[in-house]
C-alpha positions in Angstrom: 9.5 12.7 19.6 6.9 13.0 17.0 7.0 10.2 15.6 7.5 8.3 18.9 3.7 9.5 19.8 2.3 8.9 16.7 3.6 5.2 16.9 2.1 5.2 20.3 -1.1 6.3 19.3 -1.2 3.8 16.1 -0.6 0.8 17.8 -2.8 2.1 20.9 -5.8 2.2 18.2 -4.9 -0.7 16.2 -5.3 -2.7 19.6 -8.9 -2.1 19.3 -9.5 -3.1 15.6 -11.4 -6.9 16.0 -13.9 -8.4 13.5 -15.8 -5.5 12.1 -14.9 -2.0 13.4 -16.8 1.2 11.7 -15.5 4.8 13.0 -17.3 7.4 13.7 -18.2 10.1 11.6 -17.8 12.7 14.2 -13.6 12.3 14.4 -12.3 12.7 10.7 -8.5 12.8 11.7 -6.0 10.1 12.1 -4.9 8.2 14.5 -9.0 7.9 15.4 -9.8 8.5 19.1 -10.1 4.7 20.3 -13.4 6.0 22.0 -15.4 7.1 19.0 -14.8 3.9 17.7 -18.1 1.8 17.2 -17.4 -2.3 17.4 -20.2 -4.2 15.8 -20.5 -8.1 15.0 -22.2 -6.9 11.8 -22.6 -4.1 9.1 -24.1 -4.9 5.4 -20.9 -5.2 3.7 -22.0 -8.9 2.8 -24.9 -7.1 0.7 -22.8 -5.2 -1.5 -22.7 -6.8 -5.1 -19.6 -6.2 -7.8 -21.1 -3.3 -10.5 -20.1 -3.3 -14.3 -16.8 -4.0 -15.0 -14.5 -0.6 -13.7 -11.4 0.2 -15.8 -8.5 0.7 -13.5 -10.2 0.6 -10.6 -7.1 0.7 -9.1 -6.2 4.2 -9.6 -6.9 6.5 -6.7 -8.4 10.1 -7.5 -6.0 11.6 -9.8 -5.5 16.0 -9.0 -5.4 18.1 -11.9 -1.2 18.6 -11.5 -0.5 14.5 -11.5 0.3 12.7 -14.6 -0.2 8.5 -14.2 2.7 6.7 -16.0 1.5 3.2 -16.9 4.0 0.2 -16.8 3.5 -3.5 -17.7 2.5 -4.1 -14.1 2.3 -1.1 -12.5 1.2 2.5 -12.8 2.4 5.4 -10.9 2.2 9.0 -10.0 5.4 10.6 -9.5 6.4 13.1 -7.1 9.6 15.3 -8.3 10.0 17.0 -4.7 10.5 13.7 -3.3 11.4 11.9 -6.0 9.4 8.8 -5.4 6.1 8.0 -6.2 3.0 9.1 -4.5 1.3 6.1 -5.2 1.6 2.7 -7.4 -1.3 1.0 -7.5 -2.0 -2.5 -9.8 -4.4 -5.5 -10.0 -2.8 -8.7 -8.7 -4.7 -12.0 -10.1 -4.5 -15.5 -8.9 -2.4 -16.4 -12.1 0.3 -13.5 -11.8 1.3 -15.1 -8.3 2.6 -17.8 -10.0 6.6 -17.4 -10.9 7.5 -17.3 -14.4 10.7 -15.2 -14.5 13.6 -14.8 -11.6 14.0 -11.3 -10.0 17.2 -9.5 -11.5 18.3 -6.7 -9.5 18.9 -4.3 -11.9 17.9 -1.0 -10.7 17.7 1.6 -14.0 15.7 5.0 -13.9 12.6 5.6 -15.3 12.6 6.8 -18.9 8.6 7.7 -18.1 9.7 10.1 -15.8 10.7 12.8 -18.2 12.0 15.3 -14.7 14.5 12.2 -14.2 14.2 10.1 -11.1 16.4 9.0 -8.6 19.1 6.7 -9.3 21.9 4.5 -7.8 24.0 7.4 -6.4 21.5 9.1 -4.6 21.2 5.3 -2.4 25.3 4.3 -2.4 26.3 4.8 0.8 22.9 5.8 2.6 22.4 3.0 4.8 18.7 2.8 3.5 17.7 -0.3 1.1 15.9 0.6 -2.4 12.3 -0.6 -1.0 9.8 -1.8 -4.1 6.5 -0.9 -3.5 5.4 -2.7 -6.1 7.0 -5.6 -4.8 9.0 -7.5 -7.8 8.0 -11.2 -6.6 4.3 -9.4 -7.6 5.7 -8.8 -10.8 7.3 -12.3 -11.7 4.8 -13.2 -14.2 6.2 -11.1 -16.9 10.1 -10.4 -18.0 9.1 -6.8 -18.7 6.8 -6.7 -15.5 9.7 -7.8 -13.8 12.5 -5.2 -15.1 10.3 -2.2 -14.8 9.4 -3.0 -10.9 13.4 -2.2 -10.9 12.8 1.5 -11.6 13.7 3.9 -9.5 10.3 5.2 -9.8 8.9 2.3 -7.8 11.5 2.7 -5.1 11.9 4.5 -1.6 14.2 5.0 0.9 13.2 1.7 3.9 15.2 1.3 6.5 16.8 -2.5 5.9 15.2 -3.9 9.1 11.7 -2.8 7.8 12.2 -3.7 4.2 13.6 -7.3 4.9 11.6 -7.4 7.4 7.6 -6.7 8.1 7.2 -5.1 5.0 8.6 -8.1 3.0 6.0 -10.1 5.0 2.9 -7.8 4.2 3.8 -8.6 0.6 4.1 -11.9 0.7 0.6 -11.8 2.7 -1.1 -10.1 0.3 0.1 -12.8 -2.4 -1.4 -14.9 -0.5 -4.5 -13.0 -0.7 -4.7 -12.7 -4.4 -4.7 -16.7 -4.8 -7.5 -16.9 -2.2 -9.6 -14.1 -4.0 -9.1 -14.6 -7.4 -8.4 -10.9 -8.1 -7.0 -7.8 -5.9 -6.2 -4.5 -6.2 -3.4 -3.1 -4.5 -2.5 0.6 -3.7 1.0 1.0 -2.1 3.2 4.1 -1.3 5.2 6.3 1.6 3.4 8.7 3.2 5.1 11.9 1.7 5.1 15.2 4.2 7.1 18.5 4.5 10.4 18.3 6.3 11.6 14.6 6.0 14.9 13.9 5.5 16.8 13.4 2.7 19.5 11.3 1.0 21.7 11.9 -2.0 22.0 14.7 -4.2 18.4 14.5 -5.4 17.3 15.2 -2.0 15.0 11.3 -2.3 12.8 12.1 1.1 12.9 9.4 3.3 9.1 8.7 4.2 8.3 7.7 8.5 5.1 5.7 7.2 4.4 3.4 4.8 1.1 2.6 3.6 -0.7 -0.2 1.8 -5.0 -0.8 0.6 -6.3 -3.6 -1.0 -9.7 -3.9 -2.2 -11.2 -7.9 -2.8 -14.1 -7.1 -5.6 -14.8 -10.3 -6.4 -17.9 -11.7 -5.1 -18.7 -13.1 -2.2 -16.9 -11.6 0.1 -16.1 -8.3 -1.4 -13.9 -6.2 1.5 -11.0 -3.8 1.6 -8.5 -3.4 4.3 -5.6 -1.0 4.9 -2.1 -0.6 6.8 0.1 1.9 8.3 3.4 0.9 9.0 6.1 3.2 10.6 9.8 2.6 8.6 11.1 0.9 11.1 12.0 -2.8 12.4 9.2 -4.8 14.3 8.6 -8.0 15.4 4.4 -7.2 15.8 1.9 -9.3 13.9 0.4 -7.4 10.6 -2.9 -7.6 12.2 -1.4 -4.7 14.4 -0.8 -2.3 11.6 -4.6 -3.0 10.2 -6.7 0.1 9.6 -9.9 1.0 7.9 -9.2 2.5 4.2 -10.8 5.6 5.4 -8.5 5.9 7.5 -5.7 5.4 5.3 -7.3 8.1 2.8 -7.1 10.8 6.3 -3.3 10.2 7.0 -2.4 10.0 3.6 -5.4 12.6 1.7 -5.4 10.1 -1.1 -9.1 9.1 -2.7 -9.1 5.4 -3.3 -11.0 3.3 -5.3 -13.1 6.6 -6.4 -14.3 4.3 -9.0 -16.7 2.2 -7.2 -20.4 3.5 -6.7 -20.5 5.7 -4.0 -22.7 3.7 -1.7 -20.4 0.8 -1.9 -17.1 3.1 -1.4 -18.4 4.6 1.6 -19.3 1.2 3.1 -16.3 -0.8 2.0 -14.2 1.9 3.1 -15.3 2.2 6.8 -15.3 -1.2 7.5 -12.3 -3.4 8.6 -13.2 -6.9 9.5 -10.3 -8.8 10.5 -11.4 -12.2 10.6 -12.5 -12.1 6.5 -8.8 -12.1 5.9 -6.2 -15.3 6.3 -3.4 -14.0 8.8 -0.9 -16.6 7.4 0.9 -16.6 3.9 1.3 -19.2 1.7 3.4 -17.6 -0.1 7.3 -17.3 0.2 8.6 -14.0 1.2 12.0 -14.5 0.1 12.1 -13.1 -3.0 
């Protein structure tokens, strides 16, 4: 029942989200409350210039307990309770779209993860597909790139009509993205609570939400944009799911992009603007 008004309320706000939408300071919970929401044609995101070149911008806020393991393609944080990551976040440039290895299916666990991660028993049998989130068709640039987006580390439990399905087509959107923009960075995970359910004798928590931010910095144009997405089948178009950052940051309390200047963080992160992103991939999503 839960998760049945949640849903309700996501897509109710998500309705709303049109060109450039900035909420309101007063309501810092999410799903916002579609009336504090304030539509304008125009903020000054267009004024906003890239700084000095920011070293893993990627990375969201790091708290003092987390360790960041560092792959070829990917880094991680990795949460033992859950057993899946908190987070993977990468940069994803117009070159590394471009297929240089085939995808291998060889799911190993990650000998980063010195507490062990999940592995093949824990998903035999469970009716839920071993969902990348770094996808490996992101990762197909690179032999090594492409084995360790196998890791278990890198996986979660996604229900086979939402992995195959509009979560497979977000990926291949934001593909699509990285060719138009040059450069993107890309911060991916499930939204890890108390109390979900579990699977295998690792106990690997099976997430409701899914969520996904992706910061353009390369001038002009520089934007970020955010999704929600419950683990579940759905015919909707992605715009649907599409959310501020902030708002991502609220559901999930995850700082991204600390990195950036402040001034610029704040504003990129409370802005979504709908029509600065292409709606159709180029890409191929079967992968």
């Amino acid at each position: 029942m839960k998760f049945a008004l949640l849903f309700f309320f996501i897509i109710f706000n998500l309705t709303l989200c049109r060109n450039h939408v900035k909420p309101s300071d007063e309501n810092r919970t999410f799903p916002p409350n579609p009336d504090s929401l304030i539509l304008t044609e125009s903020i000054n995101i267009d004024s906003i210039k890239p700084d000095t070149v920011l070293i893993n911008l990627e990375f969201p806020q790091k708290q003092p307990e987390e360790v960041i393991i560092t792959h070829t393609g990917y880094s991680l944080v990795y949460n033992e309770i859950h057993e899946q990551a908190n987070w993977v976040a990468y940069e994803l440039t117009r070159e590394e779209t471009e297929k240089v290895v085939d995808r291998n299916n060889n799911f190993i666990t990650d000998p980063f993860v010195l507490t062990l991660t999940a592995n093949d028993k824990d998903y035999a049998g469970s009716g839920y597909d071993k969902g990348h989130l770094a996808p490996a068709a992101d990762m197909s640039w690179s032999l090594t790139a492409m084995k360790e987006s196998f890791y278990y580390s890198n996986m979660s439990p996604q229900f086979p009509g939402f992995n195959r399905g509009i979560w497979k087509k977000l990926e291949a959107l934001v593909r699509t993205w990285a060719i138009e923009n040059e450069a993107i960075y890309i911060v991916t995970g499930p939204v890890l609570t108390n109390g979900l359910p579990a699977i295998g004798e690792d106990k690997v928590s099976v997430p409701g939400f899914y969520y996904k931010v992706i910061l353009d910095y390369t001038a002009p144009g520089i934007k970020g944009i955010g999704f929600i997405l419950p683990n579940a089948s759905s015919n909707e178009p992605l715009q649907k799911y599409a959310v501020t950052i902030d708002s991502v940051e609220k559901f999930t309390n995850i700082d991204f992009f600390p990195l950036l200047p402040d001034n610029q963080e704040n504003l990129i992160e409370i802005t979504l603007c709908i029509s600065c992103w292409t709606w159709t991939s180029s890409t191929t999503s079967n992968y």
